[in-house]
DOZA-760327 format. One line per field, with one value per residue: y, z, x of N, C-alpha, C in turn. Coordinates in pm, 1 decimal. Each point is the difference from the previous one (the first is absolute). Last residue first. Example, Ala and Ser with C-alpha at 12.3 -4.5 7.8 and 13.67 -1.06 7.14 Angstrom:
% DOZA-760327
nY	-225.0, -572.0
nZ	708.0, -7.0
nX	1285.0, 29.0
caY	119.0, 119.0
caZ	6.0, 0.0
caX	82.0, -89.0
cY	109.0, 120.0
cZ	73.0, 0.0
cX	-77.0, 90.0
% end
This chain:
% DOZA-760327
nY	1538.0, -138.2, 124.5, -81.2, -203.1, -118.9, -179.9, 151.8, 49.7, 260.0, 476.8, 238.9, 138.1, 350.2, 514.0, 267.7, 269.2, 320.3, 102.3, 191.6, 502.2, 283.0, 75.6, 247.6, 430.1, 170.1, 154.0, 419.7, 371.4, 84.0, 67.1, -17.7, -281.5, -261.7, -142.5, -385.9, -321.5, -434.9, -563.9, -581.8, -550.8, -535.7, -556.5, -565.2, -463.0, -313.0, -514.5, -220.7, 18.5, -312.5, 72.7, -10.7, -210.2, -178.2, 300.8, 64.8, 112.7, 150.0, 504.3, 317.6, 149.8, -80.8, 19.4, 329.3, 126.4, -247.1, -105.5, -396.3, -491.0, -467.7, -476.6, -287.4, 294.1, 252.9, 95.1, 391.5, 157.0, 106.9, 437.6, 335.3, 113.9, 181.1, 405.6, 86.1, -303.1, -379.7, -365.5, -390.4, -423.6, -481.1, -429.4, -239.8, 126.7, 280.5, 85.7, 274.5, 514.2, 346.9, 261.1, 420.8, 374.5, 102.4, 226.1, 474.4, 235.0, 129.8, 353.9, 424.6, 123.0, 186.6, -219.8, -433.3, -319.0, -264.5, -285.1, -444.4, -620.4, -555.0, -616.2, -511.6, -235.8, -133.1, 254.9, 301.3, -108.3, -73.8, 415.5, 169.0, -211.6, 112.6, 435.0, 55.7, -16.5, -154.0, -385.4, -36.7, 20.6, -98.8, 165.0, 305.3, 470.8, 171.6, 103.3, 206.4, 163.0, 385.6, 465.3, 561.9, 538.7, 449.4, 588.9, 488.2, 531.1, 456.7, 550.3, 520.9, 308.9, 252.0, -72.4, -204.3, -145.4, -162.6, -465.4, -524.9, -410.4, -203.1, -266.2, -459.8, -423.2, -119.1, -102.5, 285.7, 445.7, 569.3, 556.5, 388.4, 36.3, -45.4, -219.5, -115.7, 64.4, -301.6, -313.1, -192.2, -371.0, -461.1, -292.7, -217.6, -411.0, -401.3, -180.1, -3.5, 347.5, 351.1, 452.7, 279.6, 393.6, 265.4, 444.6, 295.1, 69.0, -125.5, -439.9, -361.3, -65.1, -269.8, -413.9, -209.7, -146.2, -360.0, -402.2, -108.9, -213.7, -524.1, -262.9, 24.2, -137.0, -258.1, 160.7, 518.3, 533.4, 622.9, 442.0, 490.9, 412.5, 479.3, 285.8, 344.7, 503.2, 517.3, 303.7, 308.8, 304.6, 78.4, 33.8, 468.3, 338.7, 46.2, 215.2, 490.3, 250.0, 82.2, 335.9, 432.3, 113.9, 109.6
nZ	-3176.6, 366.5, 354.9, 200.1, 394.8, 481.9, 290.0, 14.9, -362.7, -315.7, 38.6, -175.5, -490.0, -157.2, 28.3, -354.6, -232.0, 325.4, 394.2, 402.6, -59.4, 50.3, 424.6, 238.1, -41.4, 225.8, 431.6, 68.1, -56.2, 410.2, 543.0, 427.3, 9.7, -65.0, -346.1, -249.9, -410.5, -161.1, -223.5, -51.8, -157.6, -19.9, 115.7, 16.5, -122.9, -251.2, -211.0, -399.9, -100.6, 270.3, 361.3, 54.3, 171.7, 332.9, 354.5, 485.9, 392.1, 328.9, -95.9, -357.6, -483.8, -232.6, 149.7, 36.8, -455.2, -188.6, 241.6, 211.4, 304.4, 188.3, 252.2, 330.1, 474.9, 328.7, -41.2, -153.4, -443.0, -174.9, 133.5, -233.4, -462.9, 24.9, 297.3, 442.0, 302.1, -131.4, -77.7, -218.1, -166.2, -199.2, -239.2, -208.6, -414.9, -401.1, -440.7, 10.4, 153.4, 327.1, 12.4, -221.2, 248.4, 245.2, -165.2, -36.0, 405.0, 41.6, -222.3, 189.8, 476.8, 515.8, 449.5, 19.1, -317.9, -91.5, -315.4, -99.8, -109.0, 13.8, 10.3, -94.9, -377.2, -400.2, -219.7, -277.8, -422.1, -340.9, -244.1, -330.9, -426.9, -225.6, -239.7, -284.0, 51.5, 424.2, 199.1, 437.8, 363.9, 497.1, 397.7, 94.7, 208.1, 130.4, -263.6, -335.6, -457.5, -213.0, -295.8, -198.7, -176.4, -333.5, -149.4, 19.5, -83.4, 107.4, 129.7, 83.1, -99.4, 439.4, 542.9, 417.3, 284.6, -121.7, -249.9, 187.8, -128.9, -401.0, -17.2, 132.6, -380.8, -173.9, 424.7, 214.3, 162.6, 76.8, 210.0, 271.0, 570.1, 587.9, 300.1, 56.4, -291.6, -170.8, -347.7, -79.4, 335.4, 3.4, -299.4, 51.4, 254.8, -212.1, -213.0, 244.3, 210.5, 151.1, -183.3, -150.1, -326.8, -296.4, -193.2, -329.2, -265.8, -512.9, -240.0, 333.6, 157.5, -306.5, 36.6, 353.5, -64.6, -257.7, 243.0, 331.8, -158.2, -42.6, 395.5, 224.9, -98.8, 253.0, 450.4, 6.5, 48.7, -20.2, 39.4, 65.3, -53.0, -19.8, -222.0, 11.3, -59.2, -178.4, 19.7, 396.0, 160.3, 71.4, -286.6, -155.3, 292.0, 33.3, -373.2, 29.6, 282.2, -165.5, -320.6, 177.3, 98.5, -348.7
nX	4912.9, 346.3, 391.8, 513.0, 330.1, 296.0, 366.5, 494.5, 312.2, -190.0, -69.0, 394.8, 58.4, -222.3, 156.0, 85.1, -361.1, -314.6, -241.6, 149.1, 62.0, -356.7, -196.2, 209.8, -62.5, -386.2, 5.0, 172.6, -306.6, -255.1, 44.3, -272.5, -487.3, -451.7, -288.3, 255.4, 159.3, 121.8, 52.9, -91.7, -72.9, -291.6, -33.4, -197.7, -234.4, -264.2, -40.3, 225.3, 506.0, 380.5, 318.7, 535.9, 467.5, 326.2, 270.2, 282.3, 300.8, 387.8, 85.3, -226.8, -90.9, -458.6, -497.2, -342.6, -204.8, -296.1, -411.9, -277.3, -11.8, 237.7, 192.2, 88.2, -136.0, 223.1, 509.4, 338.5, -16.0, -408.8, -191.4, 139.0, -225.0, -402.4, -53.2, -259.0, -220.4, -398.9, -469.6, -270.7, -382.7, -107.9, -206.0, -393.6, -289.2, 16.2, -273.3, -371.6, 63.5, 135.0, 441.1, 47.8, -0.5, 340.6, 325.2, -19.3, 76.6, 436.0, 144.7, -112.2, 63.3, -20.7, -30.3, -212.0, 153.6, 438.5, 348.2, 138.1, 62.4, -178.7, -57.9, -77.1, 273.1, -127.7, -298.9, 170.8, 146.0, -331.3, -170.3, 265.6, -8.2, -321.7, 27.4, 461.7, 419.1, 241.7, 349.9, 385.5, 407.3, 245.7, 352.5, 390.2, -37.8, -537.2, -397.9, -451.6, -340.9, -264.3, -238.6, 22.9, -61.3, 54.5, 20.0, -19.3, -330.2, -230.1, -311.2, -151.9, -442.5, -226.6, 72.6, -220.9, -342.4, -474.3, -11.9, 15.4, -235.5, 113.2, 396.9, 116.3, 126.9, 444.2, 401.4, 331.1, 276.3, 39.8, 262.2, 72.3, -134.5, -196.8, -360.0, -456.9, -388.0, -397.1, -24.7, 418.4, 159.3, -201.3, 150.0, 465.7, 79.5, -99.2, 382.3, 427.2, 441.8, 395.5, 248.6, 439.9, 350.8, 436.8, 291.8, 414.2, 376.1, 113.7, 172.6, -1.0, -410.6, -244.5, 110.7, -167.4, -406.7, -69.5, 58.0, -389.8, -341.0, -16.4, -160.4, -478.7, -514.3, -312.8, -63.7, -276.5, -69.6, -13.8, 306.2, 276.1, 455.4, 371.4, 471.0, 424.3, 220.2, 2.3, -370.5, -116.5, 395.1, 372.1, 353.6, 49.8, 189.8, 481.2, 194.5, -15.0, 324.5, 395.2, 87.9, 95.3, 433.5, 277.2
caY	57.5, -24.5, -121.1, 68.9, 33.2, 41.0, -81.8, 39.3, -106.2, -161.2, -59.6, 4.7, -137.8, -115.3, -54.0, -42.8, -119.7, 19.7, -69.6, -188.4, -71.5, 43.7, -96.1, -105.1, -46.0, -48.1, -130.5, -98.5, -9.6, -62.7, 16.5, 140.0, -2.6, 86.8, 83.5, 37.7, 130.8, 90.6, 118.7, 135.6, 94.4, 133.5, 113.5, 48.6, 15.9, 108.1, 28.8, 3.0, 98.0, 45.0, -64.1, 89.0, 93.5, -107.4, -7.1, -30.6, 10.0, -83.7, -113.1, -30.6, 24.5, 2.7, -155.9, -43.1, 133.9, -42.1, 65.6, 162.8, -25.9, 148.3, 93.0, -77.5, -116.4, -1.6, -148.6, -49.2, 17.7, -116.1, -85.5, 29.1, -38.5, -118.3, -14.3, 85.0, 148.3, 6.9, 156.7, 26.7, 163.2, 128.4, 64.7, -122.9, -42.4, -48.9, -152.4, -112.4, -98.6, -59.9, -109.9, -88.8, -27.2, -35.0, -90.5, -22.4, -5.2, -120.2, -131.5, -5.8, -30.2, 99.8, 72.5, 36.2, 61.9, -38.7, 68.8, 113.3, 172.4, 82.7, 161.7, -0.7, 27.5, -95.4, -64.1, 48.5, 16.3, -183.3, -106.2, 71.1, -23.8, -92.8, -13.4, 1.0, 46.0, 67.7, 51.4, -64.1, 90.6, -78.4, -43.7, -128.6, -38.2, 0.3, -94.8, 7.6, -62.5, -104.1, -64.7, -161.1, -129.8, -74.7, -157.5, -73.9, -181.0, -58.1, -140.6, -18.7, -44.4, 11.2, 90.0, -44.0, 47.4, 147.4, 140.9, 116.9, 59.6, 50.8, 135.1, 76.4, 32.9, 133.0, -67.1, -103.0, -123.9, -139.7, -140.8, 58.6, -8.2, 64.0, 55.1, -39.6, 71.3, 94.8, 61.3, 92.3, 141.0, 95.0, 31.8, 132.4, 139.3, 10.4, 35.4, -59.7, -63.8, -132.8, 26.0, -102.1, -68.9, -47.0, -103.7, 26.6, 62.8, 93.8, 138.0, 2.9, 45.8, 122.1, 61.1, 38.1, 96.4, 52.0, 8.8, 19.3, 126.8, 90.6, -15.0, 109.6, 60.5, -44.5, -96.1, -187.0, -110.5, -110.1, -105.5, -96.6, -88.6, -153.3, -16.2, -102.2, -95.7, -94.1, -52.3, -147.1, 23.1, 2.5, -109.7, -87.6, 20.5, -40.7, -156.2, -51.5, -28.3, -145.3, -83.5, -56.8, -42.7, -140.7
caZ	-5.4, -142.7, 3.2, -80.5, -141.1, -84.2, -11.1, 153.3, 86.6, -42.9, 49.5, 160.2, 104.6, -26.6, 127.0, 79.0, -65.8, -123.9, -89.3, 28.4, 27.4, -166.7, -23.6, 69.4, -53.6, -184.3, 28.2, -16.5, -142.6, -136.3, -102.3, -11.2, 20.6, 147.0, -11.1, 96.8, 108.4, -94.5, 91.7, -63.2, 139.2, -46.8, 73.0, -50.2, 87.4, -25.5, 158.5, 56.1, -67.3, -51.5, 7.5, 50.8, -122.8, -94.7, -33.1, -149.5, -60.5, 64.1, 85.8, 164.0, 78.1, -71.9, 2.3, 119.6, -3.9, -66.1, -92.4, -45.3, -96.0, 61.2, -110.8, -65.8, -123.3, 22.4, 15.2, 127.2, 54.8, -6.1, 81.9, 98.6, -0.1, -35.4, -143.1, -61.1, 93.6, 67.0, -68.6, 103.3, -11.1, 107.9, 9.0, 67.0, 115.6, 88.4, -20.8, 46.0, -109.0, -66.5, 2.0, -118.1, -48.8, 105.7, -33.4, -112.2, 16.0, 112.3, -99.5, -116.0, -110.8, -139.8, 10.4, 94.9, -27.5, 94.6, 87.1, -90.9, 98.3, -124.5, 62.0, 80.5, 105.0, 36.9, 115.3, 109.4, 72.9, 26.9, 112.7, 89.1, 89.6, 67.3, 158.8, -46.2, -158.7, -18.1, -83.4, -103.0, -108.4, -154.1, 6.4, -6.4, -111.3, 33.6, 71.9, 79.8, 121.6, -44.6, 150.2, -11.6, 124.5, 87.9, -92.3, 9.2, -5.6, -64.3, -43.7, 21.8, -140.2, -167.7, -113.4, -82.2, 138.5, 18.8, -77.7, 54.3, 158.3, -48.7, -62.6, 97.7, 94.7, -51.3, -129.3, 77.9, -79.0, 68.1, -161.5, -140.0, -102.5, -144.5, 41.9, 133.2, -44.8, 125.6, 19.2, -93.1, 50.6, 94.9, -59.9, -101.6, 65.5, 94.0, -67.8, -81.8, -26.0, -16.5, 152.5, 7.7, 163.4, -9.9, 90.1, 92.2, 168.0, 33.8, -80.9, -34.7, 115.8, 20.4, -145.2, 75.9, 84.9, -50.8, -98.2, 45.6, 50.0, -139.5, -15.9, 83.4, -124.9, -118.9, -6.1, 67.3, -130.0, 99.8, -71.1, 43.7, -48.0, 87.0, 66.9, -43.9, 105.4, 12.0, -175.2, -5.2, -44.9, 136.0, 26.2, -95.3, -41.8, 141.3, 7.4, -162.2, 69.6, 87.7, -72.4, -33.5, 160.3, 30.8
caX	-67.2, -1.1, -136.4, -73.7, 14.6, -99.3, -114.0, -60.3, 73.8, -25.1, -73.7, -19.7, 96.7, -64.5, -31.0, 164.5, 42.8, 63.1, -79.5, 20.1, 114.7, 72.1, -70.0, -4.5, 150.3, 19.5, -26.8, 137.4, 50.7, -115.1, 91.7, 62.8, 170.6, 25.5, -8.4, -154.9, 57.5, -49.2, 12.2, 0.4, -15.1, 115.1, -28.8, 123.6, 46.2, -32.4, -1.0, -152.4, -50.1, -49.4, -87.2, -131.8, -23.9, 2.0, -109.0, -35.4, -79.1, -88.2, 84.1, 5.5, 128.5, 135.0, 95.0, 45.1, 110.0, 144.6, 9.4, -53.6, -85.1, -60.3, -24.3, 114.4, -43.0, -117.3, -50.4, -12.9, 149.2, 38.3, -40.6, 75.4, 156.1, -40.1, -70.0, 109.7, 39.1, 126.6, 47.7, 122.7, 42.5, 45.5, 109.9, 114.5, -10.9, 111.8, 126.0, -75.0, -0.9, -135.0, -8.3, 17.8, -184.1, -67.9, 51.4, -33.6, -124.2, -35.6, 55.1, -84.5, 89.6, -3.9, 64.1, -45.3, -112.9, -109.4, -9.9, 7.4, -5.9, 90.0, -23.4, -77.7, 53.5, 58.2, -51.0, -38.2, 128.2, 61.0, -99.7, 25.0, 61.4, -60.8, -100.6, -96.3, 39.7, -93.8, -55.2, -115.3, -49.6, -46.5, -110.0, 34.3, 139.2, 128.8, 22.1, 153.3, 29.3, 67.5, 18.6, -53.5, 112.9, -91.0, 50.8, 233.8, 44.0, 52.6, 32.3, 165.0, 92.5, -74.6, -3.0, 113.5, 96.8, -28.6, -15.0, 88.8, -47.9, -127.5, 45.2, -26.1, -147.3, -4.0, -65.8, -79.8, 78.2, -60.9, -26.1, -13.1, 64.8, 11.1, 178.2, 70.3, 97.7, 50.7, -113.1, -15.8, 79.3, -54.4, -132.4, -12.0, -28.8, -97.5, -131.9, -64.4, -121.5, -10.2, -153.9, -109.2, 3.2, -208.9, 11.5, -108.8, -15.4, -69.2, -28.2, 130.4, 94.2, -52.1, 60.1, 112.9, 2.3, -52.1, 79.4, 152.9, -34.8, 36.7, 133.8, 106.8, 64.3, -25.1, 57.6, 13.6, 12.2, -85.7, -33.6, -79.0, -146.7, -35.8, -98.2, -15.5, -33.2, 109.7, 6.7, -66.2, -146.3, -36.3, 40.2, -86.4, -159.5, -65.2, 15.0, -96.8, -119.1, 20.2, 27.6, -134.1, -48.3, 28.3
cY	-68.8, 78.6, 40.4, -22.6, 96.0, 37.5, 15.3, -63.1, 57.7, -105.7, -167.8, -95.6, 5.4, -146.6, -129.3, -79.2, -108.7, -107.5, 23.2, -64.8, -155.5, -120.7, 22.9, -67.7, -97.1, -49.3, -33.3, -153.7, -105.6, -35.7, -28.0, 9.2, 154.9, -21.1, 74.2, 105.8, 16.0, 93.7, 106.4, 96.9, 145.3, 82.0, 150.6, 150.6, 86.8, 104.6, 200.7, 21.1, -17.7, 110.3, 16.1, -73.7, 41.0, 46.9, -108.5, -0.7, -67.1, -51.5, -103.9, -88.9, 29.4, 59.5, 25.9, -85.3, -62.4, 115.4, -27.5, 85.4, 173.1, 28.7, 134.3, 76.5, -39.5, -40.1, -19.4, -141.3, -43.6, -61.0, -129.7, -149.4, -36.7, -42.5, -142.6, -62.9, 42.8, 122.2, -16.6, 140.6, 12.8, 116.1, 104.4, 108.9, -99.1, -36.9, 33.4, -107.9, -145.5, -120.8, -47.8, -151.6, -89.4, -63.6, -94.8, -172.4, -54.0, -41.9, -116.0, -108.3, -62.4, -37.2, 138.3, 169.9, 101.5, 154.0, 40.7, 113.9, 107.0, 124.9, 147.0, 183.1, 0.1, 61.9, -122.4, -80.3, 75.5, 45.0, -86.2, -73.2, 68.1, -55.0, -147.4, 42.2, -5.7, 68.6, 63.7, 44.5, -35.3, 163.0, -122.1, -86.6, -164.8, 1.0, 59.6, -109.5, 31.5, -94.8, -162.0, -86.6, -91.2, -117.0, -70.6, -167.2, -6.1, -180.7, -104.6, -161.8, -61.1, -51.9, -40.0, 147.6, 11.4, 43.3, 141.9, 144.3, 119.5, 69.4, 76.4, 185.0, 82.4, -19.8, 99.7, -109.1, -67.0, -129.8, -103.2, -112.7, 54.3, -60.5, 61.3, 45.8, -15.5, 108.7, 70.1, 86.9, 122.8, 112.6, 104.8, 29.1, 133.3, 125.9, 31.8, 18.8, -124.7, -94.6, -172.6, -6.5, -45.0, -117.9, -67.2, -123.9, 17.5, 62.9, 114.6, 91.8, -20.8, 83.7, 102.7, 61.5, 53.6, 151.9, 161.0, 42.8, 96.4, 152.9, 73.7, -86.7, 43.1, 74.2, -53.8, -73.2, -146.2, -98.0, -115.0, -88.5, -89.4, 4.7, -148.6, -32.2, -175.2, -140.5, -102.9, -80.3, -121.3, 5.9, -73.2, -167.0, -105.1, 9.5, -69.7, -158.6, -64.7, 17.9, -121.8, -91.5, 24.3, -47.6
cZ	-45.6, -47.3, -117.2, -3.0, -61.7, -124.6, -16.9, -26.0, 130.9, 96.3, -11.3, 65.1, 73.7, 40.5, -51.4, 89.4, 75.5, -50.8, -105.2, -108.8, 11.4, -29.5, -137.8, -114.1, 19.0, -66.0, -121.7, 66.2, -43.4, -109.8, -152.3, -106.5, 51.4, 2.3, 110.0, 5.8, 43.8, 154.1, -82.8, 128.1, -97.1, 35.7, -116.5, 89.4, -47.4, 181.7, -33.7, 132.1, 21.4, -71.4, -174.1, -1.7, 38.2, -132.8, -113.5, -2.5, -147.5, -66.3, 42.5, 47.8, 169.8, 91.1, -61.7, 26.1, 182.7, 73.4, -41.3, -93.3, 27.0, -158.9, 53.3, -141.8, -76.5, -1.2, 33.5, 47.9, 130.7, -7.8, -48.2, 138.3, 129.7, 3.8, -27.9, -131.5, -129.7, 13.6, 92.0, -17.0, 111.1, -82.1, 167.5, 31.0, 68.8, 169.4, 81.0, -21.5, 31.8, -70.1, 81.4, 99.9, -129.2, -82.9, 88.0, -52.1, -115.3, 0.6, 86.4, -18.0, -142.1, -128.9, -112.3, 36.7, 99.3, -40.7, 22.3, 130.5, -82.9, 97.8, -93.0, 46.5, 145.4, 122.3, 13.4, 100.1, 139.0, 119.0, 68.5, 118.6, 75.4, 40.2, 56.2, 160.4, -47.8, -116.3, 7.9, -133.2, -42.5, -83.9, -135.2, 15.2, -19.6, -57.3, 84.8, 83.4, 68.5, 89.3, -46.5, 101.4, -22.2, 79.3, 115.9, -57.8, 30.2, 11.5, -85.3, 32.0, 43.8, -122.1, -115.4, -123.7, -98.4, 113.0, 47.4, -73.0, 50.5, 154.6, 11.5, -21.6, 118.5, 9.4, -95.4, -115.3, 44.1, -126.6, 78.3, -82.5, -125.3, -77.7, -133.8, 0.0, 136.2, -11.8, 92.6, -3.3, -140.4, 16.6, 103.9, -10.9, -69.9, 51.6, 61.6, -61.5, -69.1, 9.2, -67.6, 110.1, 11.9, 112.6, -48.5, 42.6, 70.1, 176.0, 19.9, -123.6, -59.9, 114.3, -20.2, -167.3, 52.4, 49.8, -110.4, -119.4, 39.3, -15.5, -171.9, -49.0, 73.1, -118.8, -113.0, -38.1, 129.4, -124.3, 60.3, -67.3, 59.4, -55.8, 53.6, 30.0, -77.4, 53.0, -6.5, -125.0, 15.7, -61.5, 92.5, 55.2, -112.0, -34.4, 154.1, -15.1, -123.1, 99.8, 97.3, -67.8, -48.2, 119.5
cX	-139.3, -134.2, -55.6, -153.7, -116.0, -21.7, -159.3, -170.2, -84.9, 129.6, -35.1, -124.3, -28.0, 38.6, -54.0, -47.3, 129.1, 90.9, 59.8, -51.4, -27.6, 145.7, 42.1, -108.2, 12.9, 120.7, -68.2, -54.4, 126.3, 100.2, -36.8, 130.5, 16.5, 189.6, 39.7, 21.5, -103.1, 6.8, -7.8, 39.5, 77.9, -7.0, 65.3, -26.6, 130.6, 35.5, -65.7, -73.5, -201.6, -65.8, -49.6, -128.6, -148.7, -37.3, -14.6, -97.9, -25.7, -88.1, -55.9, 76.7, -41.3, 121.1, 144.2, 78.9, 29.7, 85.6, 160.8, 90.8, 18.2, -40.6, -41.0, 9.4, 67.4, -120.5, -168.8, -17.0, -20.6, 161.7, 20.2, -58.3, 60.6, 146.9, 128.2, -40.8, 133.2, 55.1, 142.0, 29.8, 102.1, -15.2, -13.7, 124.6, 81.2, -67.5, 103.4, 108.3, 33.1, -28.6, -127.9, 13.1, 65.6, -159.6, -84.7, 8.2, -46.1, -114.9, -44.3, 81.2, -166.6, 37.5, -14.4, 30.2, -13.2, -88.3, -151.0, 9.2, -8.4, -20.9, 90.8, -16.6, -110.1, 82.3, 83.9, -56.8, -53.2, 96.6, 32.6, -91.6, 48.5, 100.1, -32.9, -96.2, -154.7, -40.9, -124.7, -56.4, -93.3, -44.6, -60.4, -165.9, 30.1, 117.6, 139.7, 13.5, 129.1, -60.8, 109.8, 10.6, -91.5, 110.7, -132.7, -56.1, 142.3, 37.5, 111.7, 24.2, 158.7, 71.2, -45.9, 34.9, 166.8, 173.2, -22.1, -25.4, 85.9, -67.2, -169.3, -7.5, -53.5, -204.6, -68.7, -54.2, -65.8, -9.9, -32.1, -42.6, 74.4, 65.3, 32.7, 117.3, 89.9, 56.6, -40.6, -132.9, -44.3, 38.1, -37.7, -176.9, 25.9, 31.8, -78.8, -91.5, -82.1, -132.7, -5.5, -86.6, -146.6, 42.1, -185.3, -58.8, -74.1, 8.4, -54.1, 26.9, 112.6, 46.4, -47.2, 21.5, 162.5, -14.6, 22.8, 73.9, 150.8, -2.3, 70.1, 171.0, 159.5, 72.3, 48.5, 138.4, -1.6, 28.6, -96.9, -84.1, -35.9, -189.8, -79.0, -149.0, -29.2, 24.1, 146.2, 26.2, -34.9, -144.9, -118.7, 25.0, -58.9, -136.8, -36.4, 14.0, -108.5, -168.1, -55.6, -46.3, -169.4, -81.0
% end
């Protein structure tokens, strides 16, 4: 018996026993459905994952760096081709695409944007539009920045704004704001009027996949086996990423 119970102490004390912990580098842009997704997973299993809060720009540096360790990196899926030599082998995977919105304050007008020319109409009638600020790393910011160029929103503001877009136009920051659906939706305060035009062509897909500098390969395959599987598809779709079309 008294070898019985040492035998169960030991196996309890083994590493195999142990819960295991994952690091996850994921922008802004995906971390609320992610989450989601992530606590349900800890909750079957016990095992923990934990966010390197990162924006785009800087997942590019910390992956090509190898700045802070990781297991699973969650980036646009264009950045995949630069990341490859750092990326396990075959463990790529698509989560869907984000679509860029408008957002207004709560109670804010709604304007018809339903076509590119009365999105146009609703912009420069407003005179100014916020996104998040480039400057910082934000790709949707940068992505909204070079669409308002263009020769038919002259006259308009660029307005980059500190944090992500939702949050700043809750604030009061700009009367509109302009990026990623997955920043705007269920932000207190917030509304999103609907998405930009489809011709604009303004969208982001984003994929993850296991680096090569994990120390947990096999339970950060699991993790990703898990967020991309048929069940997780609600999730992502009330967290405002949908499917990208083959």
């Amino acid at each position: 018996m008294r070898r019985l119970h040492l035998a169960a102490v030991l196996l309890l004390l083994s590493p195999a026993a142990q819960a295991a912990e994952i690091t996850v580098y994921s922008p802004g842009i995906v971390n609320k459905p992610l989450t989601q997704l992530a606590q349900a997973w800890t909750a079957e299993t016990g095992n923990k994952v934990t966010f390197a809060g990162f924006n785009v720009g800087r997942i590019r540096t910390a992956v090509t760096t190898d700045a802070v360790p990781a297991d699973v990196v969650v980036a646009p899926t264009g950045d995949f081709k630069d990341f490859e030599p750092k990326l396990a082998s075959g463990s790529e995977r698509p989560l869907g695409r984000i679509l860029f919105g408008l957002v207004v304050k709560a109670g804010g007008p709604h304007p018809d944007i339903s076509s590119r020319e009365k999105f146009v109409a609703a912009i420069k009638q407003a005179g100014v539009l916020g996104f998040a600020n480039p400057q910082v790393g934000s790709l949707t910011g940068g992505m909204v920045e070079e669409m308002l160029k263009r020769p038919e929103f002259v006259g308009v503001e660029r307005r980059p704004v500190k944090g992500l877009i939702g949050e700043a136009i809750a604030r009061g920051d700009a009367p509109f704001g302009g990026g990623a659906i997955t920043e705007e939706i269920n932000v207190k305060d917030a509304e999103v009027v609907g998405p930009f035009p489809g011709d604009f062509g303004l969208h982001v897909d984003v994929s993850a996949a296991v680096l090569k500098t994990s120390t947990n390969a096999s339970d950060a395959e699991a993790f990703l086996r898990y967020i991309t599987r048929p069940e997780a598809a609600s999730v992502w779709k009330a967290g405002g990423i949908v499917e990208t079309p083959k």
